[in-house]
Residue, then its C-alpha position, 0 to 999 in steps of 0.5 A: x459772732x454771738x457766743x454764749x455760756x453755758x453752766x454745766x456740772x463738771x460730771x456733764x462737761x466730762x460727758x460731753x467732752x468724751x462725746x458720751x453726752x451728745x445733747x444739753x437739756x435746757x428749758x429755755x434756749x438761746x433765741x439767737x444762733x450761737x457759734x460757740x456755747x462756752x462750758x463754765x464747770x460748776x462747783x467745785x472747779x468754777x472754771x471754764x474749761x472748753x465749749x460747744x458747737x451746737x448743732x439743731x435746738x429740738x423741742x420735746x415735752x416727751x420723755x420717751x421721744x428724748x430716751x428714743x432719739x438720745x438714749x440713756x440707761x433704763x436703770x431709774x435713779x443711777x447716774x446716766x452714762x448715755x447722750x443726755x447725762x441724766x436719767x429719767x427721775x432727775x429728767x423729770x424733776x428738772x423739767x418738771x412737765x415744762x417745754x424744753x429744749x435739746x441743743x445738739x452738740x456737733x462739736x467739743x473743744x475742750x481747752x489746753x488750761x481752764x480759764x478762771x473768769x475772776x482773774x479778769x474780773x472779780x466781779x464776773x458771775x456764772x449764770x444761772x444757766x446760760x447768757x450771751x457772752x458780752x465781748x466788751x468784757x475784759x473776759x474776752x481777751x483771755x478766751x481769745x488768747x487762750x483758744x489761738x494758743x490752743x489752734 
């Protein structure tokens, strides 16, 4: 089973667990298929709250295409409330005429209780944006518990 984490604002994990937000924008994916993408909040809950399950990795270099597949307010500089979470000024910041990559959300899961991954290690970082979950990790039985508690 490969895993991974993924670091996402609280207001974009509220997105896509409501099912508003249907794609995660990232510049570089995971290379591996992933079962599960874990959902860390960001600041100010630093927790993890849910996960993913990715659907197809597309990738685009044109906005237009994105806003045509996807969606989302043509209203420049407001927060989106369409799939992608984000409007095209801070699309276009962000991704800064790069590649980059939409991972399809086909499914959200969001936990009963959020797991603070410090309780098991206070050493544990967020990542920058994502990585592979390392199941030798003593995180690993919390999110094990956590989820059969929650099936």
């Amino acid at each position: 089973m490969t895993d991974a984490i993924f670091s996402i604002k609280p207001l974009f994990a509220n997105s896509i667990y409501m099912k508003v937000k249907t794609v995660e924008l990232r510049v570089k994916p995971p290379t591996r298929t992933i079962e599960r993408a874990w959902i860390y909040e960001t600041l100010p809950l630093q927790r993890i709250t849910g996960y993913f399950v990715p659907g197809e990795i597309r990738s685009y270099r044109d906005f237009d295409h994105l806003i045509e597949l996807y969606g989302y307010p043509g209203i420049l500089g407001t927060l989106a409330t369409g799939n992608a979470g984000i409007d095209r000024m801070e699309l276009g910041h962000v991704l800064g005429g790069r590649d980059w990559r939409a991972i399809e959300i086909a499914e959200a899961v969001r936990l009963p209780e959020p797991i603070d991954p410090r309780a098991a290690d206070p050493r544990w970082t967020s990542p920058q944006s994502w990585r592979y979950v390392n199941w030798s990790d003593p995180l690993n039985e919390m999110w094990i518990t956590q989820e059969s508690e929650f099936k």
